[in-house]
C-alpha positions in Angstrom: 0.0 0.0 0.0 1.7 3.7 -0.8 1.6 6.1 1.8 -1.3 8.3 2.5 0.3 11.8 1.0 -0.6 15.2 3.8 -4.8 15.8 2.8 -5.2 12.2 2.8 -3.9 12.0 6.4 -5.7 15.3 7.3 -8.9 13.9 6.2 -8.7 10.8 8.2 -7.0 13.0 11.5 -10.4 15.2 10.5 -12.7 12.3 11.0 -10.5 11.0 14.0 -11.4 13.9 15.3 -14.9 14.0 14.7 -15.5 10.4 16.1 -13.7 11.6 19.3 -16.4 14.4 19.8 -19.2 12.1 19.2 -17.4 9.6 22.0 -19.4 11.3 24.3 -18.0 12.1 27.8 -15.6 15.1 27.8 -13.0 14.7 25.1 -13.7 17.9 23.2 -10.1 18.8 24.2 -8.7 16.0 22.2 -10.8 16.4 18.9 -9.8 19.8 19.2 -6.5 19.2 19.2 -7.0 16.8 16.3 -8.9 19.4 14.1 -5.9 21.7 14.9 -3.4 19.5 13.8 -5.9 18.7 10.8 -5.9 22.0 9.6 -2.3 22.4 9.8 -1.8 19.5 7.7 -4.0 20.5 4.8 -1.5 23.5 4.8 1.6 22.2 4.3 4.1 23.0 2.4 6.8 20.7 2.8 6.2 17.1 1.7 4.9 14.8 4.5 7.2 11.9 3.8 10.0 14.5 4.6 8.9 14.7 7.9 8.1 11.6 9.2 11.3 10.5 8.2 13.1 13.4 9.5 10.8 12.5 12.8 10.0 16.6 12.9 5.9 16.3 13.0 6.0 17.7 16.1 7.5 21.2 14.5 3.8 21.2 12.6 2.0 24.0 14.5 -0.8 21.5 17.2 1.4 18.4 16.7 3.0 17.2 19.7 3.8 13.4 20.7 0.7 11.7 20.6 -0.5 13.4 17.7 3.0 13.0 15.5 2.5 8.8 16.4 -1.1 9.1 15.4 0.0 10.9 12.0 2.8 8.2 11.4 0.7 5.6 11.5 -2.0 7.6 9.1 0.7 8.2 6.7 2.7 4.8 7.0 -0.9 2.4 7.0 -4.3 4.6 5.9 -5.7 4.0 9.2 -4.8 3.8 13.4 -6.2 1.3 16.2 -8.0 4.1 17.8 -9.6 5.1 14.7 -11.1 1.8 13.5 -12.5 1.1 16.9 -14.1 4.3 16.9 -15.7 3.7 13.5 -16.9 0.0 15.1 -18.6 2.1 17.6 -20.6 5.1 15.5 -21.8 4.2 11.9 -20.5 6.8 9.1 -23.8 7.8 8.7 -23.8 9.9 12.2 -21.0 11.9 11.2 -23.1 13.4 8.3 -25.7 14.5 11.0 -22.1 17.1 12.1 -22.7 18.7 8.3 -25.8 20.1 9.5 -25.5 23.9 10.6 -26.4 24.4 14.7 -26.0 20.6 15.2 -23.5 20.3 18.0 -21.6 16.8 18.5 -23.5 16.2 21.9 -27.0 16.4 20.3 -26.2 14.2 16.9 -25.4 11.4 19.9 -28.1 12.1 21.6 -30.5 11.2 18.5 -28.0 8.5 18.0 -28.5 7.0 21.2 -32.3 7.7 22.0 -34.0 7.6 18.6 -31.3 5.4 16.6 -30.9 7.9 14.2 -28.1 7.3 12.5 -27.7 9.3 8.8 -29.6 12.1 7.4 -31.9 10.5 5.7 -33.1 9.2 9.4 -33.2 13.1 10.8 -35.4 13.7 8.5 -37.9 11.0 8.8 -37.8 11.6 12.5 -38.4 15.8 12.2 -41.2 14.3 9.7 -42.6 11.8 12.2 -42.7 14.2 14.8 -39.8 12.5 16.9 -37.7 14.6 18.0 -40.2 16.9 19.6 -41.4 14.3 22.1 -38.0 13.2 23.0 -36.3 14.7 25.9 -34.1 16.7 26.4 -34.3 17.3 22.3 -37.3 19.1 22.0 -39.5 21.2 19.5 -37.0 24.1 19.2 -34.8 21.6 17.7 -37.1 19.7 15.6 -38.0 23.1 14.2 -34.5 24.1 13.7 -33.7 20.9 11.3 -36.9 21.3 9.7 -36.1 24.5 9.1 -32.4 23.4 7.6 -33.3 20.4 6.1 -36.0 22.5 3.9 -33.6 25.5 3.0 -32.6 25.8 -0.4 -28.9 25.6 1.2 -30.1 22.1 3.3 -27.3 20.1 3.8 -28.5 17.0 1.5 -29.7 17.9 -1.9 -33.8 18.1 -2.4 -34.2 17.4 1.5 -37.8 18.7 2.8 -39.2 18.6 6.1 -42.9 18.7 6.8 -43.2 21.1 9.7 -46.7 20.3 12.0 -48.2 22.3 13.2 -47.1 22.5 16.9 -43.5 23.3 15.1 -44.8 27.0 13.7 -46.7 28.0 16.7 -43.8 26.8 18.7 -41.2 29.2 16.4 -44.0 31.8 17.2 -43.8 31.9 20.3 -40.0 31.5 20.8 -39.4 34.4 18.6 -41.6 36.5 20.5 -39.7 35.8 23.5 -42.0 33.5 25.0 -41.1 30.2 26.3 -42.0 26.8 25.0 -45.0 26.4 27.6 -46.0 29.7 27.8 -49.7 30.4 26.2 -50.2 32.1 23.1 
């Protein structure tokens, strides 16, 4: 197999990162620093084989120890331990819910985990079916908000709509009035 070339490993550190927020728990830290190191990557300028062999990843700006051995074995194999096991634990479908404006990391496992939605295509048959309104913790507001994004002209997946019920508007109504979500109209 030849060596996975600096946006290659970027991409992959990118997702590593990615499945690391979606761990759940508190390891925004260490996705963060992944991103960073991510980003620095894509920039480059000097060959990555270069590096790695001169063992000077940890000049890149957000690489230090950890993240130059995580980057070696990107670059040397296409993959890490860490990273497969993560991808055993989160289908790729969940990471597409990230694409979607507003959608934090800690809500995309909470549908995830309590409504087994798992792509898209599943967030909007639950905003359709009127699921993530009843669940809680999730809410209306939310529902509203990927109804609202998944019917924009802009909406993440091509041709996506969102059927909004009623209880969505009036909820939207209030809200930007200033009035709570139980409040009367």
């Amino acid at each position: 197999m030849s060596k996975a070339n600096a946006p290659q490993v970027a991409k992959l550190l990118r997702e590593y990162a990615q499945r690391t927020a979606l761990r759940g728990g508190n390891p925004y830290y260490r996705a963060k620093a992944y991103s960073r190191a991510a980003d620095s990557l894509a920039a480059l300028a000097e060959p990555l084989d270069r590096l790695v062999e001169e063992e000077r990843l940890t000049e890149i700006p957000g690489v230090g120890e950890a993240i130059a051995d995580i980057i070696t074995k990107l670059h040397g194999t296409g993959t890490h331990p860490s990273l497969e096991k993560l991808r055993k634990e989160l289908p790729d479908g969940v990471l597409e819910m990230l694409t979607v404006p507003g959608l934090r990391p800690e809500k995309v496992l909470r549908l995830y985990k309590d409504l087994g939605i798992a792509s898209l295509a599943d967030l909007e048959a639950a905003a359709k079916d009127d699921r993530i309104r009843k669940a809680k913790g999730l809410g209306a507001v939310l529902q509203t908000k990927v109804c609202r994004i998944l019917r924009s002209p802009r909406a993440v997946k091509a041709g996506a709509t969102c059927i909004v019920r009623p209880p969505c508007w009036s909820m939207r109504r209030r809200l930007s009035k200033g009035r709570g979500p139980n409040s009367g109209m």
